[in-house]
Structure formats: structure tokens, C-alpha cells
N, C-alpha and C positions, 0 to 999 in steps of 0.2 A: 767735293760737294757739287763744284758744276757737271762733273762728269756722270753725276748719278741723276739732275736733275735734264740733262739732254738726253739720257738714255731711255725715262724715264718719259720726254716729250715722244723722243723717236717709238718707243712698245704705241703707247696711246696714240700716237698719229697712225699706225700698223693698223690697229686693234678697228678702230673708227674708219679705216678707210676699206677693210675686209669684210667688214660685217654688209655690207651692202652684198656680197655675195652670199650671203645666207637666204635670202628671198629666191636664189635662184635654187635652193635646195628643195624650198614649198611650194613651187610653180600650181603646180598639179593642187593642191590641196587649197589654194590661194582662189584660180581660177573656178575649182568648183565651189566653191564656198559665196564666192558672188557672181555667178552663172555666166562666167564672162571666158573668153577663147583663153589658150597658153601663152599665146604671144602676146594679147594686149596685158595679161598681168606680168610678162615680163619686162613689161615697159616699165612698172616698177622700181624695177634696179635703175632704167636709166633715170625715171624721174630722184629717182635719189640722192644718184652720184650729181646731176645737174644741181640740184639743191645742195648739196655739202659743200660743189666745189663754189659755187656765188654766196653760199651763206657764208664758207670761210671770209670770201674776200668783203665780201660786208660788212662782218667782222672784225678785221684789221681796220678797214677804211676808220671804222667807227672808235676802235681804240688807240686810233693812232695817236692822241694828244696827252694818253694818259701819260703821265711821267712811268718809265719801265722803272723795278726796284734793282739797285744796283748792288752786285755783288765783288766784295774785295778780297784779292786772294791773300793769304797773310804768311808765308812760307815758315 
């Protein structure tokens, strides 16, 4: 059971931290869409990644008290 639910953290931690390079695939269609150069809507991605990675850590900061639920392994 634990070994499905860290596999399971590890895909979704993949999945969530790749998908910021999907904006780099609509550059062009991004930028003409709000009349604005490639570069600055490629700033995009960075404003992204900067937000995931301090959102994460907000995140923790802020759950840190929660009691974690405890898993026993029963052989």
C-alpha cells in the first residue's frame, strides 16, 4: 500500500511540475492573442515555476501542524 501511494505522490509531483512546460509549446499563440512580444509571454513559465515552487513551500509551512495519518504495516 505505501509503495503505491509514493508512486502515485512521485507520477503527480512529475505530472504538476512538467505541465509548466506546456505554455512553452503556445508561445506564439499566447503572445498574439494579448498583443504582447514572445519573450515577455515566455516569462510565463518563469512566473509559474516561481509560484509553484513558494506556493509549495507555503503550503507545507502551513500544514505543518496538521497531525500526518499514520500508516501500519501489518506483514
Amino acid at each position: 500500500m505505501n509503495r503505491i501511494a509514493i508512486y502515485l505522490l512521485a507520477l503527480g509531483a512529475f505530472v504538476l511540475g512538467t505541465a509548466e512546460f506546456i505554455v512553452s509549446g503556445i508561445l506564439e499563440i499566447i503572445s498574439g492573442d494579448f498583443d504582447v512580444s514572445i519573450s515577455l509571454a515566455g516569462q510565463l513559465v518563469t512566473i509559474y515555476a516561481l509560484f509553484y515552487a513558494f506556493g509549495a513551500l507555503v503550503l507545507v509551512m502551513l500544514t505543518a501542524k496538521f497531525e500526518r495519518k499514520k500508516y501500519y504495516y501489518i506483514p
